[in-house]
BAMIRO-87117 format. One record per residue: x, y, z of N, C-alpha, C, O in turn. Coordinates in steps of 0.2 Angstrom, whole numbers, padded with zeros to 4 digits, always signed. Atoms other than C-alpha are relative to their C-alpha. Layout:
residues N
XYZXYZXYZXYZ;...
This chain:
residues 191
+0006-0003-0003+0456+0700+0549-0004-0006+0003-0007-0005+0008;+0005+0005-0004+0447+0682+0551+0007-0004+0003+0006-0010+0005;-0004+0007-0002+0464+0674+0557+0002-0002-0005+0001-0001-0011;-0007+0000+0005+0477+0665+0551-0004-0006-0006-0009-0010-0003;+0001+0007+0002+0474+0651+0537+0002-0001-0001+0008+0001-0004;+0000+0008-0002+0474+0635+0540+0003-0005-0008+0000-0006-0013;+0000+0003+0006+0485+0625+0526+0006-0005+0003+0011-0004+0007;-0007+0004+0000+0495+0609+0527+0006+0001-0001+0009+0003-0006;-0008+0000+0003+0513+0608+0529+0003-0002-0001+0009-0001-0001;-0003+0006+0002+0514+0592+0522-0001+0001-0007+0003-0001-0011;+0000+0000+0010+0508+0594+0503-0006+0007+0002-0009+0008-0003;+0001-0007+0005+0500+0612+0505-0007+0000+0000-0010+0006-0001;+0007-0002+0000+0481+0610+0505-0002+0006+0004+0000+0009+0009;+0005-0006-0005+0469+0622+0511-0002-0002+0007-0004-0007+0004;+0004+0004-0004+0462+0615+0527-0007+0004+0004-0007+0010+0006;+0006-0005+0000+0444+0621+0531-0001-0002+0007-0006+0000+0009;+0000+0002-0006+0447+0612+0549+0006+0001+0005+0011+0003+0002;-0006-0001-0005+0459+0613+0563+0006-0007-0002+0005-0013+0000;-0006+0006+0002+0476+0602+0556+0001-0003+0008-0001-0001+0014;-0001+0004-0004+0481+0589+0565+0011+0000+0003+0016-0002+0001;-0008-0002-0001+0498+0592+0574+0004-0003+0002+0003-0006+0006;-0006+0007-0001+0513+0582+0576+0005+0006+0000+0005+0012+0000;-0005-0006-0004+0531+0589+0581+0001+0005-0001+0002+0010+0003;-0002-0005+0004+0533+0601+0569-0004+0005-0003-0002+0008-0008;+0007-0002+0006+0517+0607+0561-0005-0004+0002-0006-0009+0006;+0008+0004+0000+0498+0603+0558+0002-0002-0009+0006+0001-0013;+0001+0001+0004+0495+0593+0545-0007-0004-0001-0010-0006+0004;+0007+0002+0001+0477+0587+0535-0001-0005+0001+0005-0008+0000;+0001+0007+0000+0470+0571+0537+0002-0006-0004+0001-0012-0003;+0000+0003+0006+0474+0564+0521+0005-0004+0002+0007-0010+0003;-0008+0000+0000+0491+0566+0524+0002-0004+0009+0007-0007+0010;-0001+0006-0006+0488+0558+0544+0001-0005-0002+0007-0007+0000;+0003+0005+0001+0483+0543+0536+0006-0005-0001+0006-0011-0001;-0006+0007+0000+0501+0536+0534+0004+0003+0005+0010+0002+0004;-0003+0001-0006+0506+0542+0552-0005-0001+0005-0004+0004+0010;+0006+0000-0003+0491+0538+0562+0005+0000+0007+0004+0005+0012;-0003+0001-0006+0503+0530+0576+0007+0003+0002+0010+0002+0007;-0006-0004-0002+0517+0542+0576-0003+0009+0002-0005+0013-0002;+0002-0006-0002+0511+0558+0585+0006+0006+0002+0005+0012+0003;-0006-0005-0002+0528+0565+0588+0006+0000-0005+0012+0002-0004;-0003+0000+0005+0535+0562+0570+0002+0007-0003+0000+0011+0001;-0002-0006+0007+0541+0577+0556-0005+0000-0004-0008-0004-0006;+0002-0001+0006+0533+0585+0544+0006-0004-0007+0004-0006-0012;-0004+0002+0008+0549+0580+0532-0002-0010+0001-0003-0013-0004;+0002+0006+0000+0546+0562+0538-0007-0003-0003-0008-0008-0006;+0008+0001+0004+0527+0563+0534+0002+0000-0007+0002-0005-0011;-0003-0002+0009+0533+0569+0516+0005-0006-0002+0006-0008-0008;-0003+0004+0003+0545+0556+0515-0001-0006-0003+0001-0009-0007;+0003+0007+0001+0534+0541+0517-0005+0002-0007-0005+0000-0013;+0002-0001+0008+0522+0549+0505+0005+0001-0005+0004-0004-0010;-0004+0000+0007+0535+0552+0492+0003-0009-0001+0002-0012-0007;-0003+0008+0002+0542+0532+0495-0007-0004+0000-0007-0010-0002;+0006+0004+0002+0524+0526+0494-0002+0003-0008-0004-0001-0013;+0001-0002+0008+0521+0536+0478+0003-0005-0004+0001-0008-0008;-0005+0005+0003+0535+0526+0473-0001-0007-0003+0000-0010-0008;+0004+0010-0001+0528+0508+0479-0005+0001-0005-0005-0004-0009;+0007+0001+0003+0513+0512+0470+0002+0000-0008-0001-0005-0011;-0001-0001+0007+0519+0516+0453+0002-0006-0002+0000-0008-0008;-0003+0008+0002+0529+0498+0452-0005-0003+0004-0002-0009+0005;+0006+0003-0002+0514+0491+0461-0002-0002-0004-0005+0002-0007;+0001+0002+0004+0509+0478+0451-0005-0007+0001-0003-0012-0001;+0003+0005-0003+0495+0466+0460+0000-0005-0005-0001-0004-0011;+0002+0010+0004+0494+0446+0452-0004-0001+0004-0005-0007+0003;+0005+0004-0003+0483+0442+0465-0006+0007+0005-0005+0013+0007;+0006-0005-0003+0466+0449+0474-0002-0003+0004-0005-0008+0001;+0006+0004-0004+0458+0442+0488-0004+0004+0003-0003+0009+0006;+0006-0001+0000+0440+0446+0489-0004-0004+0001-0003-0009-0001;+0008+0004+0001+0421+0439+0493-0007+0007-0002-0009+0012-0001;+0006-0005+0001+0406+0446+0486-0002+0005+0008-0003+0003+0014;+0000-0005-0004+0403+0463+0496+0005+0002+0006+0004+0005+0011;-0007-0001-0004+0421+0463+0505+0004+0004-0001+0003+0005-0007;-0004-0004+0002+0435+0474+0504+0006-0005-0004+0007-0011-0003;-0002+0003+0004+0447+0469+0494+0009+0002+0003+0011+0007+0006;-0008-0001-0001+0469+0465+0498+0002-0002-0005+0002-0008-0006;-0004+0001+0004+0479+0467+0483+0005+0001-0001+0008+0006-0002;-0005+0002+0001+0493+0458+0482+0006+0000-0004+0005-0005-0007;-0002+0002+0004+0508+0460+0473+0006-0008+0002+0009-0006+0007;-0003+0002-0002+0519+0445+0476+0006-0002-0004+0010-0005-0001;-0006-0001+0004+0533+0448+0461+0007+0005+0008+0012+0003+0011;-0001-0007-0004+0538+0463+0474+0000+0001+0009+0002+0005+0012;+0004+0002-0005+0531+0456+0491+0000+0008+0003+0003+0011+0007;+0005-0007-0003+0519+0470+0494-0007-0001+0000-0009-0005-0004;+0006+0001+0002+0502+0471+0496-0004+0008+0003-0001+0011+0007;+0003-0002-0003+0489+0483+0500-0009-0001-0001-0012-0005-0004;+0007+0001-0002+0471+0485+0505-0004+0004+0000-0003+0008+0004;+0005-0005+0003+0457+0495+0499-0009-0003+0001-0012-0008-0001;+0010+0000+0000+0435+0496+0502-0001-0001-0008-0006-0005-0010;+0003+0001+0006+0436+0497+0483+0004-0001-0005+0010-0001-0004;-0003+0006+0003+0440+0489+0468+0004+0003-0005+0004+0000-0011;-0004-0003+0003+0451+0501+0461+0007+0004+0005+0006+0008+0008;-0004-0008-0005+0468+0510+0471-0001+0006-0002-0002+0007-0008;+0003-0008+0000+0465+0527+0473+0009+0002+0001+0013-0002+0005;-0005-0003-0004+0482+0539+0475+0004+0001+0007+0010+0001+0008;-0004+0000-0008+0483+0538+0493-0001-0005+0002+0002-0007+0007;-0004+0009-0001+0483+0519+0492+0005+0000+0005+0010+0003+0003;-0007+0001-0001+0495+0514+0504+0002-0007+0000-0001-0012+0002;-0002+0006+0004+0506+0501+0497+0004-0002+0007+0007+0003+0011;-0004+0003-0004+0515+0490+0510+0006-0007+0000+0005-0013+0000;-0002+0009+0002+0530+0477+0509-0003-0003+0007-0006+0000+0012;+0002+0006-0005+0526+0461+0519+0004+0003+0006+0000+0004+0011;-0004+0002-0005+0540+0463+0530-0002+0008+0005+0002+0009+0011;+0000-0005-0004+0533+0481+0537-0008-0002+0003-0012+0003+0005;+0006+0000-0004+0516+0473+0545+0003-0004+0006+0006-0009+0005;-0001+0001-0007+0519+0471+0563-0005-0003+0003-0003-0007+0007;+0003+0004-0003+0502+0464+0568-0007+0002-0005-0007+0007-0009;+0004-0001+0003+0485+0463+0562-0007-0001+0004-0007-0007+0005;+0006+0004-0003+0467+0461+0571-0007+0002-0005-0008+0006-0010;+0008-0002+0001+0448+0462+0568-0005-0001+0004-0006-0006+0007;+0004-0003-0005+0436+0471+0577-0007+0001-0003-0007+0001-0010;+0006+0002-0001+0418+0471+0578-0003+0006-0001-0001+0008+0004;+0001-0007-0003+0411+0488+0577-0006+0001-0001-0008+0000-0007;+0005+0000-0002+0393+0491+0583-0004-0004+0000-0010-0004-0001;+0003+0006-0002+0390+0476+0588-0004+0000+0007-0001+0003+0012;+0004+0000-0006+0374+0472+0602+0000-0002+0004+0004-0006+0002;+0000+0007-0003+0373+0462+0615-0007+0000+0003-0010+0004+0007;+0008+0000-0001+0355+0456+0618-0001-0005+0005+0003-0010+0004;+0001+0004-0005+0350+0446+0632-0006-0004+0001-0009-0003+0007;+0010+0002-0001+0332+0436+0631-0001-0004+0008+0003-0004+0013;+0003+0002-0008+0325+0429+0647-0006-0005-0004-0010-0003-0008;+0004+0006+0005+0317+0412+0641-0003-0004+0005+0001-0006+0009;+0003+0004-0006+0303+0401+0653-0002+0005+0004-0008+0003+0006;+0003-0004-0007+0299+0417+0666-0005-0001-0002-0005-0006+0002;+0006-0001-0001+0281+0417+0662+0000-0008+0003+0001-0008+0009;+0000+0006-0003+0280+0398+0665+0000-0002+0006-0003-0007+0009;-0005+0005-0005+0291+0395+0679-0005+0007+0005-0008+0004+0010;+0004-0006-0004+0281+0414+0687-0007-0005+0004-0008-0007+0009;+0006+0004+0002+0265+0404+0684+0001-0008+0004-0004-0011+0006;+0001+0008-0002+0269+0387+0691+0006+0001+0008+0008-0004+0011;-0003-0003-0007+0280+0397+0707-0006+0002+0003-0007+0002+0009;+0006-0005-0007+0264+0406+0712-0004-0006+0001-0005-0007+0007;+0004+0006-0001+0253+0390+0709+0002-0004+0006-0002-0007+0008;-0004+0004-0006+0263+0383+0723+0002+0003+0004+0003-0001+0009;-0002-0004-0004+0269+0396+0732-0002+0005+0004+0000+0006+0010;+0001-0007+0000+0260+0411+0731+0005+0003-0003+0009+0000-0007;-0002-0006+0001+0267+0429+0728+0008-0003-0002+0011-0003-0007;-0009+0001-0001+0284+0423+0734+0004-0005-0005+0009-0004-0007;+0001+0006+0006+0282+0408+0723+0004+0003-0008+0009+0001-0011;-0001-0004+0007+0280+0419+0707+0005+0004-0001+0007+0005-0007;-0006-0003+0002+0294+0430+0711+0006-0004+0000+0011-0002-0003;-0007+0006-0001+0307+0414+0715-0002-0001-0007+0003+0000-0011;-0001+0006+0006+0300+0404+0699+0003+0005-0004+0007+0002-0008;+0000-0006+0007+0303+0422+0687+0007+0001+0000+0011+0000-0005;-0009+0001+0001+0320+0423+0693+0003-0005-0001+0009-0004-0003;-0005+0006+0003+0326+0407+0690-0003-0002-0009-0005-0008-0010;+0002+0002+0006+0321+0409+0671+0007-0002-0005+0012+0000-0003;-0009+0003+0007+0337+0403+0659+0000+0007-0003-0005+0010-0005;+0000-0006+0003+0342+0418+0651+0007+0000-0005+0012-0002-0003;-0006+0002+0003+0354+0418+0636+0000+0009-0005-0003+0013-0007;-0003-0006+0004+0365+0431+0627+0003-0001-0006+0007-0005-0009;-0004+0002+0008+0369+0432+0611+0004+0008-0003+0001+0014-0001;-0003-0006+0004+0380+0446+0601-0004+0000-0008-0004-0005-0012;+0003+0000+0006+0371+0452+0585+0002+0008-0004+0005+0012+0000;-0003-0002+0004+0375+0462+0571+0007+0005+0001+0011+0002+0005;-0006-0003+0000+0389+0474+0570+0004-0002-0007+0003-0007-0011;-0004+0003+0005+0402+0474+0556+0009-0001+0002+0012+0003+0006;-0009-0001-0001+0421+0469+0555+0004+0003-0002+0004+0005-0008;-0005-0005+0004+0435+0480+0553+0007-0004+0003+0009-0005+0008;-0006+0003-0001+0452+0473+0548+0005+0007+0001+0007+0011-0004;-0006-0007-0001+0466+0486+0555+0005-0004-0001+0005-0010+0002;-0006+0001+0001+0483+0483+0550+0005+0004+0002+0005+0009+0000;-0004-0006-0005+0497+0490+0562+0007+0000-0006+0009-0006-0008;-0003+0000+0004+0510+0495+0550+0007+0004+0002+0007+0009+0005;-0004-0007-0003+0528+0502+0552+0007+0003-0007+0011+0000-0009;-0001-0001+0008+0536+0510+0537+0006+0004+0002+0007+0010-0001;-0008-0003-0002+0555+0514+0547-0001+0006+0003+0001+0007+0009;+0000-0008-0005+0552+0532+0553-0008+0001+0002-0009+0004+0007;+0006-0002-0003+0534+0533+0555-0005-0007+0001-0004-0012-0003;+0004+0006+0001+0521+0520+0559-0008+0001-0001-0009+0005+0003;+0004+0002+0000+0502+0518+0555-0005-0006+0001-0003-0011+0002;+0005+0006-0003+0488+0508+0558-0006+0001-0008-0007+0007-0009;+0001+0001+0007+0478+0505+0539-0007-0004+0001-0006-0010+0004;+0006+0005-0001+0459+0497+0540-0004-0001-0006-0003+0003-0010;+0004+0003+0004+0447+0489+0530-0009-0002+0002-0010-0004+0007;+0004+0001-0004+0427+0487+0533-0001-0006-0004+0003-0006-0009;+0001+0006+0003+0421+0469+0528+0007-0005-0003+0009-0005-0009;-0006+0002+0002+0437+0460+0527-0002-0007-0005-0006-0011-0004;+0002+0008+0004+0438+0445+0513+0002-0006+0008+0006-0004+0012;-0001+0005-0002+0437+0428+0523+0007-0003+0000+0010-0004+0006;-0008+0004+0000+0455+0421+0518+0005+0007+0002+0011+0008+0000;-0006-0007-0002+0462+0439+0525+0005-0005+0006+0011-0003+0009;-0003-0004-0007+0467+0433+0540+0006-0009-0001+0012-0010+0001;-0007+0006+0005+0477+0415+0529+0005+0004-0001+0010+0004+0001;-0008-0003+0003+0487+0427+0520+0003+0003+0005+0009+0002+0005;-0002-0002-0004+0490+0438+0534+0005-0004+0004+0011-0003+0005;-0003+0007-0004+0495+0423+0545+0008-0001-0004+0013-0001+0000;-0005+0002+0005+0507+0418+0529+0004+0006+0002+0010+0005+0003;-0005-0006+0003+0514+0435+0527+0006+0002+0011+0011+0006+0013;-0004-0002-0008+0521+0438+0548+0002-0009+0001+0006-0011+0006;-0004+0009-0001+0526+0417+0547+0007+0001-0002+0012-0001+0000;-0006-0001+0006+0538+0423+0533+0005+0003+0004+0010+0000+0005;-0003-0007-0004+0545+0438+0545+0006-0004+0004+0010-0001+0008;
């Protein structure tokens, strides 16, 4: 009567939005989340990585954390060489766990960041163009004022391109720890 409902084909949820479609099916966002970069993958493949991440996670056994006050956190196991990364200081289920050897690259981007432009001296130089010049004066001195640009606030987000053999994802973080981008460096040196 209202139309068909809407349920993932990858674990079955209800979906109260329009799934997201890949070769064979819609599936819910959750369930994107470990194929962001595969848009022409399987529903059985999507299931496979979550089942083999399930798996990661269970023998996932972090000994190391890097963190700075207010940053997100990459917990490290290095018995296992895996690591994953998380906003908060617990993994949650849909953690995705990663060996070292499946990070393909990594950057950090800026996101709502300004760009502001001041204009410094124009009244002065206006002011001592007209004195001298007149009119014409005023408008030559105003434009040759020094003007400097600065980029201001915005936050960083660490994306991690990830490839986990049949599907690939991309994995982010807001406020990355400071030594993310040392172990990172370490862990693709290894490769």
């Amino acid at each position: 009567m209202f139309g068909k409902k809407n349920v993932c084909d990858c674990c079955g949820l209800k979906l109260h939005v329009k799934p997201i479609q890949i070769s064979d099916g819609g599936i819910c966002g959750l369930c994107n989340t470990i194929c962001t970069n595969s848009p022409m993958t399987t529903v059985s493949k999507v299931r496979a990585a979550w089942d083999e991440n399930a798996k990661r996670l269970q023998n996932f056994n972090p000994n190391m954390t890097v963190t700075n006050l207010g940053c997100g956190y990459i917990f490290i196991d290095t018995a296992n060489k895996m690591a994953c990364i998380s906003n908060q200081k617990k993994l949650g289920p849909q953690s995705i766990v990663f060996k070292f050897s499946e990070l393909e690259e990594y950057r950090i981007e800026k996101v709502g960041e300004k760009t502001v432009t001041k204009t410094k001296g124009g009244i002065t130089r206006a002011v001592v163009g007209g004195a001298a010049f007149g009119l014409a004066g005023a408008i030559v001195g105003a434009s040759t004022a020094k003007q400097e640009t600065v980029k201001k606030g915005g936050v960083p987000i660490l994306y991690l391109d990830l490839n986990f053999g049949e599907v690939k994802t991309t994995v982010s973080i807001s406020n990355p720890p400071f030594k993310a981008t040392e172990f990172l460096n370490n862990i693709i040196d290894e490769q």
